[in-house]
N, C-alpha and C positions, 0 to 999 in steps of 0.2 A: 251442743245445742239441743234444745226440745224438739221432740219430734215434729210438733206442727213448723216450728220453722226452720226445719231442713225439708218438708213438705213446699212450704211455700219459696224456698229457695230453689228449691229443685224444679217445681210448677214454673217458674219465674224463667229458669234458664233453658228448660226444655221445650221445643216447638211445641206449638198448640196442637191439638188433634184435629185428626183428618176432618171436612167437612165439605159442603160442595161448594164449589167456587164462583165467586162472584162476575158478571161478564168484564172481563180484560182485567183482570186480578194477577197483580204482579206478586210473582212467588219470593218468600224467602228465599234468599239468595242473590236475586234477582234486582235491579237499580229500576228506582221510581219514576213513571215520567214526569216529565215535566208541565203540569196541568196549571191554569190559573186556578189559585184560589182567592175568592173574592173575599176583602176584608168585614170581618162582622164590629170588630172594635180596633179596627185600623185598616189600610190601605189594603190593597189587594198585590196579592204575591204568587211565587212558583216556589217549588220543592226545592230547586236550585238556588235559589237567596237564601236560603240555611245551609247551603254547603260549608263546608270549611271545620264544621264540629258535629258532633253527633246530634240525633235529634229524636225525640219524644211525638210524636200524633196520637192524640186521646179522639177518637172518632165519637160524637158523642150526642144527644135529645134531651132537650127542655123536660120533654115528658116520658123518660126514661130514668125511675128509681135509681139504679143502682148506677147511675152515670151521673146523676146528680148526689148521690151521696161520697161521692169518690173524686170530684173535682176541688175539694179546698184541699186533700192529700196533697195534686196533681199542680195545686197553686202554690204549696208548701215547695215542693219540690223543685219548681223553675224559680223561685225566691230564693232559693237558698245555694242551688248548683248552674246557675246560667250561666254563668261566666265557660262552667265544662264543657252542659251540652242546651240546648233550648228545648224548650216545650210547647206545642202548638196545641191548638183545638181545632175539631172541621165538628161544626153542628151538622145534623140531618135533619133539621125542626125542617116542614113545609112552610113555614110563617117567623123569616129571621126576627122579627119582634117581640116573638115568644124565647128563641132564642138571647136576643139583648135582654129583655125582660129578669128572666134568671141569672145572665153574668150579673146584672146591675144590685140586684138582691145579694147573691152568694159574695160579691166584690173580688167578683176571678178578674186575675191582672192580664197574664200570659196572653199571647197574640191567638186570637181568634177568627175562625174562617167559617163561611156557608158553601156546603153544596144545595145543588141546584138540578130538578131535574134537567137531564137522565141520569143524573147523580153520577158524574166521570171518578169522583174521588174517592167516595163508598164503595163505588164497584172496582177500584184500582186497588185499595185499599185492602179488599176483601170483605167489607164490613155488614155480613149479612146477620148479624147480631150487635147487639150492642150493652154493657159499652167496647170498644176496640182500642187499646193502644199497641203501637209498630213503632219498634224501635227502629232505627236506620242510621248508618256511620257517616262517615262526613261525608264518603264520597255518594251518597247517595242510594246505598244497598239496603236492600233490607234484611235487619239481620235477625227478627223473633217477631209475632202478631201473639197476642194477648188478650184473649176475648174472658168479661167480667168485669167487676169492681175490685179492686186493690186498693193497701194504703201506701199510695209510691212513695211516700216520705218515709217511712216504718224503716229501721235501719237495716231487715232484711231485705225489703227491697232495694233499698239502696245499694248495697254490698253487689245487689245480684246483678244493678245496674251497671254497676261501674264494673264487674267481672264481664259484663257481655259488651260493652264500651272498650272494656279495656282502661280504662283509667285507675288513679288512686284519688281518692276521695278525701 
């Protein structure tokens, strides 16, 4: 492999760096609560209705560069592997309009959610950056947070996905 992507493999599967923690930020390791999330292009749901397979959270803003240039990857990616694991979205737009407004343009499909102040999901999540995605297994663990832009369909990250999933792809 080229070094950059045994770099981004490696980035992929090793914990993110230390940082200060969000209030009630549930640690790698550690099982998600069970918070509503209010539907932004569907119904409103919990962390627990994706049990049963692995799952993808892109924590993510309308008005955030590098969240927005990293979500048709992110739509690539639940297109192509949902059947493995699913992939969600939780906006942090103050103004879900602003939020619908960009899925409606970009034509992001995957099931979308708003937090809302005191923002339970952001601060559960850890997501005092953005963009965030946390992987978590089926039973509801979380098992790696990923703060940046990434191309999660890129077959590097795929690889790195389904190594930390555990699947074969």
């Amino acid at each position: 492999m080229k070094p950059f992507i045994l770099f981004l493999v490696a980035a992929l599967t090793m914990l993110s760096p230390a940082h200060a923690k969000t209030p009630g930020e549930v640690d790698v390791g550690a099982t998600l609560r069970d918070l509503p999330m209010q539907g932004l292009n569907g119904p409103t749901k919990k962390p627990s209705d994706f049990r049963g397979k692995p799952l993808i959270i892109n924590v993510w803003a309308s008005w955030c560069g590098p969240c927005r240039s990293e979500m048709g990857s992110l739509d690539r990616l639940a297109k192509r592997y949902g059947k493995q694991f699913a992939v969600i979205g939780i906006s942090t737009d103050d103004h879900p309009q602003n939020a619908r407004a960009f899925l409606q343009k970009s034509g992001t499909a995957f099931p979308m959610f708003i937090d809302d102040k005191p923002w339970p999901l952001e601060n559960m999540l850890g997501a005092n950056r953005l963009p965030l995605t946390v992987l978590v297994d089926a039973d509801g663990k979380v098992l790696g947070k990923y703060y940046g832009a990434h191309e999660w369909d890129s077959r590097e990250a795929v690889e790195a996905i389904a190594k930390i999933f555990k699947l074969k792809l």
